[in-house]
Backbone as XML, in Angstrom:
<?xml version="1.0"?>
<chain id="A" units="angstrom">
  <residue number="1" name="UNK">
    <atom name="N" x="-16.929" y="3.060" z="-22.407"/>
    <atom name="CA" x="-17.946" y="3.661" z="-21.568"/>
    <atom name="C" x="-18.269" y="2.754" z="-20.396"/>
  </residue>
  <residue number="2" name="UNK">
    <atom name="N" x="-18.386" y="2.838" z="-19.118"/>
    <atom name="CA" x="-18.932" y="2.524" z="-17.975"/>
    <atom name="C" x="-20.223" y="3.053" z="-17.333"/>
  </residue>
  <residue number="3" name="UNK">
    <atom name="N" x="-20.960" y="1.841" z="-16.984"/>
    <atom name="CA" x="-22.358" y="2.415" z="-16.486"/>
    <atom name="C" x="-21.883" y="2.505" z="-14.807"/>
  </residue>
  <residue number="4" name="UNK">
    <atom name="N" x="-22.684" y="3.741" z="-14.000"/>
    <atom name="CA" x="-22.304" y="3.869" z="-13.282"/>
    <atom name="C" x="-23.731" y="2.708" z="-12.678"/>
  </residue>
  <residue number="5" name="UNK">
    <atom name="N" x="-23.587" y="2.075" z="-11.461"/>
    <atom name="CA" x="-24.714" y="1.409" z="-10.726"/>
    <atom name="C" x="-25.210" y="2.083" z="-10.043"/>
  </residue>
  <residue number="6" name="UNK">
    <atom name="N" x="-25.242" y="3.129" z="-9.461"/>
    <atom name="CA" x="-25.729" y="3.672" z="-8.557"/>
    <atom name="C" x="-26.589" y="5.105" z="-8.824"/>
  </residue>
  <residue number="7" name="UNK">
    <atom name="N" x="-27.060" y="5.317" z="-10.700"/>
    <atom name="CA" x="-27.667" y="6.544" z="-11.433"/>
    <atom name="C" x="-28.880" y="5.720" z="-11.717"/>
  </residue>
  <residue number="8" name="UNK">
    <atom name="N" x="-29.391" y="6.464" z="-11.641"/>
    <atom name="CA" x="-31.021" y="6.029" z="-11.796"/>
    <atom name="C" x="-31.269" y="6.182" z="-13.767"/>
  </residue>
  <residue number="9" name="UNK">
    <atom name="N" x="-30.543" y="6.436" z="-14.263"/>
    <atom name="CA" x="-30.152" y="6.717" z="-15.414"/>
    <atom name="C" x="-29.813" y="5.282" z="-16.231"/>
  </residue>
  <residue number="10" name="UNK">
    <atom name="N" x="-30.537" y="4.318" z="-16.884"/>
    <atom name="CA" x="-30.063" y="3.256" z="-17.760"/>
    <atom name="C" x="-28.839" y="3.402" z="-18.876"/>
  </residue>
  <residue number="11" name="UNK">
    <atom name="N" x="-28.796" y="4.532" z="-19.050"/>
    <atom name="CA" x="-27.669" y="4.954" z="-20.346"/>
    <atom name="C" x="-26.410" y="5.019" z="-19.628"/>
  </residue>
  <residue number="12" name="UNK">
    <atom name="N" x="-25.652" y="4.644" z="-20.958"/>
    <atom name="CA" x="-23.994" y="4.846" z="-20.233"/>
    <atom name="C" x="-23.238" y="5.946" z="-20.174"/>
  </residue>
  <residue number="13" name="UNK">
    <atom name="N" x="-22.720" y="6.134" z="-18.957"/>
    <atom name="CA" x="-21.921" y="7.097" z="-18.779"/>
    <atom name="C" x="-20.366" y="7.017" z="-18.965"/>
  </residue>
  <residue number="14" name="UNK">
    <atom name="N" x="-20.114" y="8.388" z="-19.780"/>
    <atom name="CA" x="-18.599" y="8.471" z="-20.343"/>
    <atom name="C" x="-17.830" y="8.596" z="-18.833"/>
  </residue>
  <residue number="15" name="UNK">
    <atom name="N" x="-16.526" y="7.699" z="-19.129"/>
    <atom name="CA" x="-15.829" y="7.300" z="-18.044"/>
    <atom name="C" x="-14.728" y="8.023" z="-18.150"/>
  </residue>
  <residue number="16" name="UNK">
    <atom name="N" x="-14.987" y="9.350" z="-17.074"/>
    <atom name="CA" x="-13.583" y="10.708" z="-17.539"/>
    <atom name="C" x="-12.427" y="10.362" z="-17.261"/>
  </residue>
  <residue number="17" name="UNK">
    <atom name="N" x="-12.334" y="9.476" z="-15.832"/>
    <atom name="CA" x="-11.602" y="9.464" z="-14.563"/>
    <atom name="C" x="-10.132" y="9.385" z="-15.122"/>
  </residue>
  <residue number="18" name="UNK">
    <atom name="N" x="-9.528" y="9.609" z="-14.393"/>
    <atom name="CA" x="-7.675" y="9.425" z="-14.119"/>
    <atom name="C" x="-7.745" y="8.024" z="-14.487"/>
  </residue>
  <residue number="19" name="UNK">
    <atom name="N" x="-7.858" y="7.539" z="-12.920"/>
    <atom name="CA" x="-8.189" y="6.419" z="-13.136"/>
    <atom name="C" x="-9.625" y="5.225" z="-13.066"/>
  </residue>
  <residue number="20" name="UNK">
    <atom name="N" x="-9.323" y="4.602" z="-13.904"/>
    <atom name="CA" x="-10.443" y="3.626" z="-14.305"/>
    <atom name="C" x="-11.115" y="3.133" z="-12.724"/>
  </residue>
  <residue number="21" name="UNK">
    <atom name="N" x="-11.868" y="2.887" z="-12.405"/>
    <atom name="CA" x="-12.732" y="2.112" z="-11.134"/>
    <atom name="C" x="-12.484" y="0.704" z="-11.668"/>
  </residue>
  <residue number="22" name="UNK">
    <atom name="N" x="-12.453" y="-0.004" z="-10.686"/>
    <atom name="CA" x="-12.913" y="-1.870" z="-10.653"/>
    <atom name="C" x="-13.599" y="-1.746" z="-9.632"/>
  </residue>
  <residue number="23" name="UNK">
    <atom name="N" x="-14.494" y="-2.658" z="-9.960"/>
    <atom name="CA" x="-15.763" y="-3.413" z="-8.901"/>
    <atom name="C" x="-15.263" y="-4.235" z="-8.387"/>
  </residue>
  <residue number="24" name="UNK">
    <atom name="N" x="-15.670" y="-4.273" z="-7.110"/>
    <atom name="CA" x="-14.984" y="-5.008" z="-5.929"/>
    <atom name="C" x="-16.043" y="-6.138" z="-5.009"/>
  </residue>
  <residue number="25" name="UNK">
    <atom name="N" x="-16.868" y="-5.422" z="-4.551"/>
    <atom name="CA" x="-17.727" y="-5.373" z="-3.599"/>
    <atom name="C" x="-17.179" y="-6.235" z="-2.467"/>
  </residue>
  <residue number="26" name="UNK">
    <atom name="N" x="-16.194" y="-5.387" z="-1.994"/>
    <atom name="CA" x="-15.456" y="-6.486" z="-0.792"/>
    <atom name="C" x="-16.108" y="-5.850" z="0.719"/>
  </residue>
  <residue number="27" name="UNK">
    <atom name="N" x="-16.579" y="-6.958" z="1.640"/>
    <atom name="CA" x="-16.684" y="-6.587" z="2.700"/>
    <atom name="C" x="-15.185" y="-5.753" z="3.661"/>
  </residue>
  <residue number="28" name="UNK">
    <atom name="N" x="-15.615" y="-4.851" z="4.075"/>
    <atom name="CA" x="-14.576" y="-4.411" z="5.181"/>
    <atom name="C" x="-14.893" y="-3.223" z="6.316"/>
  </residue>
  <residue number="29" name="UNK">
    <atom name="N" x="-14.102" y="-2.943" z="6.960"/>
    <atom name="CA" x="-14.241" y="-2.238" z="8.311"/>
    <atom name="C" x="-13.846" y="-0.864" z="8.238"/>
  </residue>
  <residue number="30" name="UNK">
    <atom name="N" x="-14.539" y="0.255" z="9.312"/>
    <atom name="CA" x="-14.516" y="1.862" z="9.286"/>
    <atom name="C" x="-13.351" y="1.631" z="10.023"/>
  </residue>
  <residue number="31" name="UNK">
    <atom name="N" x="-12.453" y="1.872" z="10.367"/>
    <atom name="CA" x="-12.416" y="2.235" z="11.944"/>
    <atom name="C" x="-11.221" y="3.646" z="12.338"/>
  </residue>
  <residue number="32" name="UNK">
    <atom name="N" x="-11.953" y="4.313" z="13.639"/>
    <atom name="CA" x="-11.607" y="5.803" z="14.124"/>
    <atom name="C" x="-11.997" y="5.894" z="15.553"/>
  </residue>
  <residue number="33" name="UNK">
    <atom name="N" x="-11.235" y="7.197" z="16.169"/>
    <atom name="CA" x="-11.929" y="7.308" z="17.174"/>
    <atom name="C" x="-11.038" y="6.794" z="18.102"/>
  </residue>
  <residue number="34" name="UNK">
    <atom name="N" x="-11.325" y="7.412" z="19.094"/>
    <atom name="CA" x="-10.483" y="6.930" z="20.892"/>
    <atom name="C" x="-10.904" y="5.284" z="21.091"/>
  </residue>
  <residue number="35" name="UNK">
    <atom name="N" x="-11.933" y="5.258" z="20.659"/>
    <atom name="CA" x="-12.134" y="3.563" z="20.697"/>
    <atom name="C" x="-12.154" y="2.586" z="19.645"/>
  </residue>
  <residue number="36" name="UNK">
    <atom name="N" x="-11.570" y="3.491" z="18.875"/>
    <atom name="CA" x="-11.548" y="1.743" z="17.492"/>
    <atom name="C" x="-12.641" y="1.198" z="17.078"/>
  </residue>
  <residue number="37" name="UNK">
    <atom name="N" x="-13.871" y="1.703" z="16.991"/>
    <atom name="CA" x="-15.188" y="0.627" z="16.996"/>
    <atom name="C" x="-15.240" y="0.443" z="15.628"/>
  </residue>
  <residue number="38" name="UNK">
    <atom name="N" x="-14.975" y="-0.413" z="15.008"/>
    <atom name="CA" x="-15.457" y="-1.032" z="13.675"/>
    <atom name="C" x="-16.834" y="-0.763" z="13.110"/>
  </residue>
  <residue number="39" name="UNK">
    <atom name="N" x="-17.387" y="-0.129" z="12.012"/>
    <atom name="CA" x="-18.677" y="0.205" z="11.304"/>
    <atom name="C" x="-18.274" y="-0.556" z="10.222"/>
  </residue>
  <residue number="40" name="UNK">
    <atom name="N" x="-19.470" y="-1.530" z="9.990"/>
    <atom name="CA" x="-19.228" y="-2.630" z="8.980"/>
    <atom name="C" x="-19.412" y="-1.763" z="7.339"/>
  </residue>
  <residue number="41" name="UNK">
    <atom name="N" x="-18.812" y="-2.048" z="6.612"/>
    <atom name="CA" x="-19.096" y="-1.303" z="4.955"/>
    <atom name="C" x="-19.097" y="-2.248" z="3.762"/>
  </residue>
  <residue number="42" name="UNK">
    <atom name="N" x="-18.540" y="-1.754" z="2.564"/>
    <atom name="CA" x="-18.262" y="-2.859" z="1.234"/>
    <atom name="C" x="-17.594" y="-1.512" z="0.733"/>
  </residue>
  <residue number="43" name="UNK">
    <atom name="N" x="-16.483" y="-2.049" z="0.484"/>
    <atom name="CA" x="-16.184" y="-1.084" z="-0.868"/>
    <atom name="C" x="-16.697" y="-1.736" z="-1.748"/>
  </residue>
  <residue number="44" name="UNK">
    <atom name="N" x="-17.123" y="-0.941" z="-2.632"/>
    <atom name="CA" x="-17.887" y="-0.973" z="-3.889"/>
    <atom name="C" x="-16.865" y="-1.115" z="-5.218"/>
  </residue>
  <residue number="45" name="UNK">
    <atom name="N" x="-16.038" y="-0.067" z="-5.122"/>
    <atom name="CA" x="-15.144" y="-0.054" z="-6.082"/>
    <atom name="C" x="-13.841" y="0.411" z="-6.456"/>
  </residue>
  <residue number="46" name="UNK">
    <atom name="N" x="-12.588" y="0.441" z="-6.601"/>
    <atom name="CA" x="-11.442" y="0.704" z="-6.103"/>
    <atom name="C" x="-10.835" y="1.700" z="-7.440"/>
  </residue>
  <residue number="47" name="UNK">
    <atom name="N" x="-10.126" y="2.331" z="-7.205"/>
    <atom name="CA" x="-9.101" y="2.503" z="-8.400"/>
    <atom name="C" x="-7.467" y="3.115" z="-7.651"/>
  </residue>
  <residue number="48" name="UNK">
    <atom name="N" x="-6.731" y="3.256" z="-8.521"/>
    <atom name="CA" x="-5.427" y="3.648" z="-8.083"/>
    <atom name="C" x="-5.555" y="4.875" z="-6.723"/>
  </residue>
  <residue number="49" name="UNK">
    <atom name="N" x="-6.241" y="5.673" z="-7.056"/>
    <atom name="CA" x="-6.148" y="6.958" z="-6.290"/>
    <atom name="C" x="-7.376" y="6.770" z="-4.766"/>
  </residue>
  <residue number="50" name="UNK">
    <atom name="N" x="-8.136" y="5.766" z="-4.482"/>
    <atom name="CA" x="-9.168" y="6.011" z="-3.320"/>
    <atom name="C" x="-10.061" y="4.736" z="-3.607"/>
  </residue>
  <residue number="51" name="UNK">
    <atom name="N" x="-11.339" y="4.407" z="-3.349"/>
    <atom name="CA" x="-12.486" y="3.972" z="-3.271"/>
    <atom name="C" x="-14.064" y="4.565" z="-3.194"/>
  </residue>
  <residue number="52" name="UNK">
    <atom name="N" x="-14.905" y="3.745" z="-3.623"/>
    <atom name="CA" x="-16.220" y="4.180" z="-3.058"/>
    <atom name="C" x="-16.793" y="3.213" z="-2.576"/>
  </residue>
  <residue number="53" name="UNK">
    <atom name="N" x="-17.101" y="3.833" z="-1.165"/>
    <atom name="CA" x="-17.446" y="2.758" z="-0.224"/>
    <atom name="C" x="-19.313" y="2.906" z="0.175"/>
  </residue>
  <residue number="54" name="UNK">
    <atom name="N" x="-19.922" y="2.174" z="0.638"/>
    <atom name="CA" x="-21.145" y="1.676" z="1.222"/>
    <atom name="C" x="-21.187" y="1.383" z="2.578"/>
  </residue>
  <residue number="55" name="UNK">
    <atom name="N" x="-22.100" y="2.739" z="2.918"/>
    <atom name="CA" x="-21.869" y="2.215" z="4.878"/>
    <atom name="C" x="-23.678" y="2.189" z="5.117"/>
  </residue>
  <residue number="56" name="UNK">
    <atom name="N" x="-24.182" y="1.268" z="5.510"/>
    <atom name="CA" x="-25.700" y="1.267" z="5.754"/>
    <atom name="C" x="-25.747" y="0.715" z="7.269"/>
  </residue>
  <residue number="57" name="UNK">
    <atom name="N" x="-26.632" y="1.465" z="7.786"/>
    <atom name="CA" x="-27.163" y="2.781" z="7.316"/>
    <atom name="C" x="-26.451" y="3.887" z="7.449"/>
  </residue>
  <residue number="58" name="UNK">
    <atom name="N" x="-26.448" y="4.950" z="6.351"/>
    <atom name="CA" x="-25.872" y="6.120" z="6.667"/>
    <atom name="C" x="-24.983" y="6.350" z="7.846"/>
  </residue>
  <residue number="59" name="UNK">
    <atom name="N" x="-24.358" y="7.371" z="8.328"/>
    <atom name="CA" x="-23.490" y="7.501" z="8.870"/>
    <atom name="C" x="-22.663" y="8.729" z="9.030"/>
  </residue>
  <residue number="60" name="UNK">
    <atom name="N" x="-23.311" y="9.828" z="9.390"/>
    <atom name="CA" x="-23.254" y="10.802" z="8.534"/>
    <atom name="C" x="-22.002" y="11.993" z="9.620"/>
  </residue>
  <residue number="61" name="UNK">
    <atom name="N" x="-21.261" y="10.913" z="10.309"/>
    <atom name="CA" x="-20.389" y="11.852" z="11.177"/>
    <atom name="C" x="-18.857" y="11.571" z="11.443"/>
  </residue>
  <residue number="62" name="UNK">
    <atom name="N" x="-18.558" y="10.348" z="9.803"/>
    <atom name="CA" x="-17.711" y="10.254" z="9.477"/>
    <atom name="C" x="-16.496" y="11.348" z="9.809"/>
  </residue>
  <residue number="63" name="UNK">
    <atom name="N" x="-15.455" y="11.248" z="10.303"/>
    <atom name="CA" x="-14.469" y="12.206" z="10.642"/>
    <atom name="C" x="-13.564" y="12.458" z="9.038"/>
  </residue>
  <residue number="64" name="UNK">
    <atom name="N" x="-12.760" y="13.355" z="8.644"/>
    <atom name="CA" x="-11.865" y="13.269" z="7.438"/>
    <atom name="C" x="-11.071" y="12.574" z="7.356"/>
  </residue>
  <residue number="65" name="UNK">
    <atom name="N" x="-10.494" y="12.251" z="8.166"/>
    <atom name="CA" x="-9.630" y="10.912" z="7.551"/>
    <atom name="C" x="-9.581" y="9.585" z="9.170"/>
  </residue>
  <residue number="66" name="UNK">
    <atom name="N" x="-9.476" y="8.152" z="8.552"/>
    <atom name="CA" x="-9.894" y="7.322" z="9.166"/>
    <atom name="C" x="-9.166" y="5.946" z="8.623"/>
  </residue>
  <residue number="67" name="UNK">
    <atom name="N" x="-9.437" y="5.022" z="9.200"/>
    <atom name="CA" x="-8.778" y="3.433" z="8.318"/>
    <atom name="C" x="-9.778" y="2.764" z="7.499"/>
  </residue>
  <residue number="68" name="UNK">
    <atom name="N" x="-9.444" y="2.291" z="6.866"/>
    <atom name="CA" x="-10.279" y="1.264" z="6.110"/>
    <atom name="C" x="-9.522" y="0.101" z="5.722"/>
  </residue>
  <residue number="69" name="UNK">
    <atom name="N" x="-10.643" y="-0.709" z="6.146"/>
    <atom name="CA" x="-9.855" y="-2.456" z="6.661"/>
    <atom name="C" x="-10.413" y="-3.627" z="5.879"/>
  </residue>
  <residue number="70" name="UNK">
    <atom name="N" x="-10.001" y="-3.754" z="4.757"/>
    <atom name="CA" x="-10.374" y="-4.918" z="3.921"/>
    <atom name="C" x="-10.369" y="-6.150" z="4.945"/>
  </residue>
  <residue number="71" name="UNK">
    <atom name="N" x="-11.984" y="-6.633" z="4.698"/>
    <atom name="CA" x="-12.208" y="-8.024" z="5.090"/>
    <atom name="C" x="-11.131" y="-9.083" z="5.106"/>
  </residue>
  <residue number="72" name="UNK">
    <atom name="N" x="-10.926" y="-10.075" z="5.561"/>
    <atom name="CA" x="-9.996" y="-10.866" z="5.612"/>
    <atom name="C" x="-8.236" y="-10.711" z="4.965"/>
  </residue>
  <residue number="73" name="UNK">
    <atom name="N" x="-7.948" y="-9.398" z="4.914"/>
    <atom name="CA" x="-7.063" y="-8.869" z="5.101"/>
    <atom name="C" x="-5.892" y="-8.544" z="6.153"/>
  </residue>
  <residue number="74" name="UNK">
    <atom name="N" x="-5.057" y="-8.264" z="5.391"/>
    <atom name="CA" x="-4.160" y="-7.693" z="6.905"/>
    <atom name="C" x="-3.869" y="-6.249" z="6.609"/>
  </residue>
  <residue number="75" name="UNK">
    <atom name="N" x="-4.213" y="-5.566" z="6.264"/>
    <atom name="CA" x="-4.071" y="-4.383" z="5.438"/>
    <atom name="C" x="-4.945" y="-3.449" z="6.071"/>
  </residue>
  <residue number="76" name="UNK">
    <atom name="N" x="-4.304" y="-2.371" z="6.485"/>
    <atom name="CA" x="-5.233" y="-0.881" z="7.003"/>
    <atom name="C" x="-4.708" y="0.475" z="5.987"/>
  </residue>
  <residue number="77" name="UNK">
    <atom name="N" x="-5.972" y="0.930" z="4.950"/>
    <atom name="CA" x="-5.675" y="1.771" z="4.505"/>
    <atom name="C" x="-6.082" y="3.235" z="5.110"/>
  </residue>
  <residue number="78" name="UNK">
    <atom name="N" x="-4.533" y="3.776" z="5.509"/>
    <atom name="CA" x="-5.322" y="5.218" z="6.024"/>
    <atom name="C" x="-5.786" y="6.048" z="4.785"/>
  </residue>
  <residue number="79" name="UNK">
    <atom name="N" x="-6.943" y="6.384" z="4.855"/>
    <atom name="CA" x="-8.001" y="7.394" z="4.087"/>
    <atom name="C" x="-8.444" y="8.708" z="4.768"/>
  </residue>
  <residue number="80" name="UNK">
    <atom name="N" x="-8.723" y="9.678" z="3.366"/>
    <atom name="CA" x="-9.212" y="10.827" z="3.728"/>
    <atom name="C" x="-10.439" y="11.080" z="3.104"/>
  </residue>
  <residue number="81" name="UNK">
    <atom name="N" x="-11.755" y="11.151" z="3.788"/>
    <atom name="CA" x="-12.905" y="11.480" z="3.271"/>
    <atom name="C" x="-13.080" y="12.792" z="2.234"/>
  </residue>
  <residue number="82" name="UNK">
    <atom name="N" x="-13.518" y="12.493" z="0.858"/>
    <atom name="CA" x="-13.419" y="13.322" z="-0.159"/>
    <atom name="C" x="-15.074" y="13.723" z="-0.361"/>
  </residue>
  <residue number="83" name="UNK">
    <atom name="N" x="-15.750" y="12.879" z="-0.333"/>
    <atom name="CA" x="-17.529" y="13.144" z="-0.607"/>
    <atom name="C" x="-18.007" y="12.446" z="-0.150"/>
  </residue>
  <residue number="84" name="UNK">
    <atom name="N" x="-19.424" y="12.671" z="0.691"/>
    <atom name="CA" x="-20.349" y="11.913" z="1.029"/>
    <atom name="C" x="-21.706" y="11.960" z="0.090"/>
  </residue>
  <residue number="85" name="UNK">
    <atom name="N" x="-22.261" y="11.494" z="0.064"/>
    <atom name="CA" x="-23.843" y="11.316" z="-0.521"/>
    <atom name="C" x="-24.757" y="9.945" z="0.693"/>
  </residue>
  <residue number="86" name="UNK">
    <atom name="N" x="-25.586" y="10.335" z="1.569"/>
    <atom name="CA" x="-26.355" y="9.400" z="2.361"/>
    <atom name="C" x="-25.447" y="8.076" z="2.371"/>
  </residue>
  <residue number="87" name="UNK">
    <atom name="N" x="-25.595" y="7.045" z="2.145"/>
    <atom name="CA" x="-24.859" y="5.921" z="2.767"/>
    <atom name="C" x="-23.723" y="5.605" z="2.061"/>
  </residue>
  <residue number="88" name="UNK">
    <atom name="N" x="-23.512" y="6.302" z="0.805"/>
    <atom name="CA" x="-22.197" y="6.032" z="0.024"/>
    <atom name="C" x="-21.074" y="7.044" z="0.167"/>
  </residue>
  <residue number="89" name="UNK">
    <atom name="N" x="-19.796" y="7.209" z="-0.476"/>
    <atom name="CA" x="-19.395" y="8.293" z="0.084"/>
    <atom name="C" x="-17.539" y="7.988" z="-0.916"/>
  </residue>
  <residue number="90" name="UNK">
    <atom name="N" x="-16.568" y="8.794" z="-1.010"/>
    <atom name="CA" x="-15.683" y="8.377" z="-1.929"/>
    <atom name="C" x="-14.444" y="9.029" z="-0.634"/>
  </residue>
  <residue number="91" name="UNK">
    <atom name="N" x="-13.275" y="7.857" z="-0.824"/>
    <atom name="CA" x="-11.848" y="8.445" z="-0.362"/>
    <atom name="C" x="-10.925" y="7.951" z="-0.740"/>
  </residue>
  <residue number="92" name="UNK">
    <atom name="N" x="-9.919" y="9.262" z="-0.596"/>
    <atom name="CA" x="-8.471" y="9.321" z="-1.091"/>
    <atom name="C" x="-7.343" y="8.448" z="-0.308"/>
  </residue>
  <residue number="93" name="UNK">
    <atom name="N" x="-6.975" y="7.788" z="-0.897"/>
    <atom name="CA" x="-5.876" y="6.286" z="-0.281"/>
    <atom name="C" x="-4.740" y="7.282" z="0.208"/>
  </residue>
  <residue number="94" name="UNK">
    <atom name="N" x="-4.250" y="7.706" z="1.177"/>
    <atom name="CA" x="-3.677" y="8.205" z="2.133"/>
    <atom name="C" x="-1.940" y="6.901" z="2.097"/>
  </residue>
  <residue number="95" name="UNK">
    <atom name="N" x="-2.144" y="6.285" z="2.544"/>
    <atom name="CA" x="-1.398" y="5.542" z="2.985"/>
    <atom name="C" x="-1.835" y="4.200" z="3.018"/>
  </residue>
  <residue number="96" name="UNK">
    <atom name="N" x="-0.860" y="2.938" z="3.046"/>
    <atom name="CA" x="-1.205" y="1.328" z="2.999"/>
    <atom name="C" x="-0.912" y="0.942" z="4.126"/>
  </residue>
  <residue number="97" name="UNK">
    <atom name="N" x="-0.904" y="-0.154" z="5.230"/>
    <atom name="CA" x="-0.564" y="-0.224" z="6.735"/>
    <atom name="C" x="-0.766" y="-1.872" z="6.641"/>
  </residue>
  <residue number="98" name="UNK">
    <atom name="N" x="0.741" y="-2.770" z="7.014"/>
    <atom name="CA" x="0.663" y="-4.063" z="6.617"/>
    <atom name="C" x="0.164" y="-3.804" z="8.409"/>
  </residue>
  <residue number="99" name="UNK">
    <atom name="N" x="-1.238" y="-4.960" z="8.510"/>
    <atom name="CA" x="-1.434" y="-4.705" z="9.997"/>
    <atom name="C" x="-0.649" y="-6.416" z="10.830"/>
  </residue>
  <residue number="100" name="UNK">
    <atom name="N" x="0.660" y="-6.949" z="9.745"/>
    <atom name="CA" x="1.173" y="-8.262" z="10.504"/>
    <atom name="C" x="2.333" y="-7.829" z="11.602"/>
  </residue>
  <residue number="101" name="UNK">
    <atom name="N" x="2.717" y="-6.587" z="11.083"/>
    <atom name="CA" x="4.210" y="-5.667" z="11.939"/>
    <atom name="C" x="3.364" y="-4.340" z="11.984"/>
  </residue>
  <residue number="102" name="UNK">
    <atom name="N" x="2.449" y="-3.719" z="12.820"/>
    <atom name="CA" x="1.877" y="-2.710" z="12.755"/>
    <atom name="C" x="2.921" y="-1.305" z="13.310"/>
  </residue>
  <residue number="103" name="UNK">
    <atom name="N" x="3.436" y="-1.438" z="14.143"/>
    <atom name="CA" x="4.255" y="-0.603" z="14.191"/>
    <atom name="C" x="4.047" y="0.329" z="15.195"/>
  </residue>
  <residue number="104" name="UNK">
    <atom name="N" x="2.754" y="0.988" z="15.363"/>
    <atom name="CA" x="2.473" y="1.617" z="16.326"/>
    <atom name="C" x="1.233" y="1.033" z="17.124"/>
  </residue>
  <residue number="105" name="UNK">
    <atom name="N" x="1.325" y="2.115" z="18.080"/>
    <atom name="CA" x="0.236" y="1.455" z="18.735"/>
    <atom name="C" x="-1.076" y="1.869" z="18.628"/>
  </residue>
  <residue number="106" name="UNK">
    <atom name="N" x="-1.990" y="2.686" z="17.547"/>
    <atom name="CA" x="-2.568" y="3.131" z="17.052"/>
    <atom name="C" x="-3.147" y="2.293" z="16.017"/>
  </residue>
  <residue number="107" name="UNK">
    <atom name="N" x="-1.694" y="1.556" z="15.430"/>
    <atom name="CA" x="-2.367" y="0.462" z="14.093"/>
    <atom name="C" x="-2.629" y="-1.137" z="14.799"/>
  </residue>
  <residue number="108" name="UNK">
    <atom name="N" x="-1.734" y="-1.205" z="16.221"/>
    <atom name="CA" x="-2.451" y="-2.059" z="17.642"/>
    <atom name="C" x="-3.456" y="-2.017" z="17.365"/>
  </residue>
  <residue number="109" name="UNK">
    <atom name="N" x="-4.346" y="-1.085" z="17.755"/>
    <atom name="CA" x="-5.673" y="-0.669" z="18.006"/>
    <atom name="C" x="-6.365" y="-1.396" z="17.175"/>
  </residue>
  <residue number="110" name="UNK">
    <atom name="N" x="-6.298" y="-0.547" z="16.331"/>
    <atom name="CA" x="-7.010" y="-1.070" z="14.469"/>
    <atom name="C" x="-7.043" y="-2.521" z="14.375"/>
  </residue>
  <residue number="111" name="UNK">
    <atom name="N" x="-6.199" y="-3.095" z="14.426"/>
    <atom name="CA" x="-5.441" y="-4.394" z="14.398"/>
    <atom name="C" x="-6.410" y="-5.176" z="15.214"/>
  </residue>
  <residue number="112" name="UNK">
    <atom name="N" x="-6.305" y="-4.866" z="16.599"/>
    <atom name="CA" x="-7.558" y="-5.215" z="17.747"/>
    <atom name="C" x="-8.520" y="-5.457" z="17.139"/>
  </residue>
  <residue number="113" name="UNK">
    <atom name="N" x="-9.462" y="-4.283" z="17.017"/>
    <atom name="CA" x="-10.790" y="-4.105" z="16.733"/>
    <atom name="C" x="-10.939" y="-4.852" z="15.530"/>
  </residue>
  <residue number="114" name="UNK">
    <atom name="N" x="-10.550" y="-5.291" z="14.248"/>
    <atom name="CA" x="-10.793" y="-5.983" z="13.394"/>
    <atom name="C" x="-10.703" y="-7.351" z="13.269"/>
  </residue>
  <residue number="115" name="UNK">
    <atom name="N" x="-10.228" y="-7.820" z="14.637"/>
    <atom name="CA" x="-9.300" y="-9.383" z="14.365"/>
    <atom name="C" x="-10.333" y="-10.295" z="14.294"/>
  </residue>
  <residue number="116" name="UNK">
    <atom name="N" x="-11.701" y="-10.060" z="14.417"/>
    <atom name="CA" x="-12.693" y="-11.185" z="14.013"/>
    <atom name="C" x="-12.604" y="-11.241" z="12.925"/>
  </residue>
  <residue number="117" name="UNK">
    <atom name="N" x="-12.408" y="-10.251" z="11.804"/>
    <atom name="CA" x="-12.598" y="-10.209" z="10.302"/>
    <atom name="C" x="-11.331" y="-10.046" z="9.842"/>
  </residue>
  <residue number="118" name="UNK">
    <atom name="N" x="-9.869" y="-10.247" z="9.988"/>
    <atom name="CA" x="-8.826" y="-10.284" z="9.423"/>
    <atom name="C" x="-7.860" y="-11.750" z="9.846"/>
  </residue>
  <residue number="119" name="UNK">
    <atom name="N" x="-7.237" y="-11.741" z="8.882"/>
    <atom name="CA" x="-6.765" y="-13.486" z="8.816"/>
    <atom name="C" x="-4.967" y="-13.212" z="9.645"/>
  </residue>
  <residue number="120" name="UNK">
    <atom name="N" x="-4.815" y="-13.896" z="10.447"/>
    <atom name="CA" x="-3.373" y="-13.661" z="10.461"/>
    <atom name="C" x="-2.621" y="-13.722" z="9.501"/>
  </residue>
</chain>
């Protein structure tokens, strides 16, 4: 059984999923859009198939699918927005993107906009 953190509920909840969640709480980056602008987040918690991520404050004009850029990473995962709830929200791992040979100039971009928070 797994307690979920985020139920206002002290009791444990039966853990249906495919796959299992791990807790993460890793800092990392939104990023979309004609301009790349980075919205700071945490994923919260990972499993094989997506994440649930933490964007404060809210944010509520998230597009369906977008990158997500683990902190000191080189890694851009393209994602597709599956649920929102106010500042939390869950997505489907789309694709992995090594950002050291990005390839296009789109994952350029990405690449750009994150390089304060990603390690060569």
């Amino acid at each position: 059984m797994a307690v979920d953190p985020f139920t206002s509920s002290a009791s444990a909840l039966r853990e249906n999923r495919r796959y299992p969640r791990q807790r993460t709480h890793e800092n990392a980056q939104i990023v979309f859009g004609p301009d790349y602008l980075p919205l700071t987040c945490v994923i919260v918690d990972t499993s094989a198939w997506g994440a649930r991520v933490r964007l404060e404050p809210a944010f509520n004009q998230l597009p369906k699918i977008f990158y997500l850029v683990p902190e000191k990473k080189m890694l851009a995962y393209e994602v597709m927005l599956v649920w929102q709830k106010a500042e939390r929200f869950g997505v489907k791992i789309i694709t992995k993107h090594d950002l050291r040979n990005p390839g296009s100039a789109e994952l350029s971009a990405v690449r750009r906009s994150c390089a304060t928070d990603i390690e060569p």
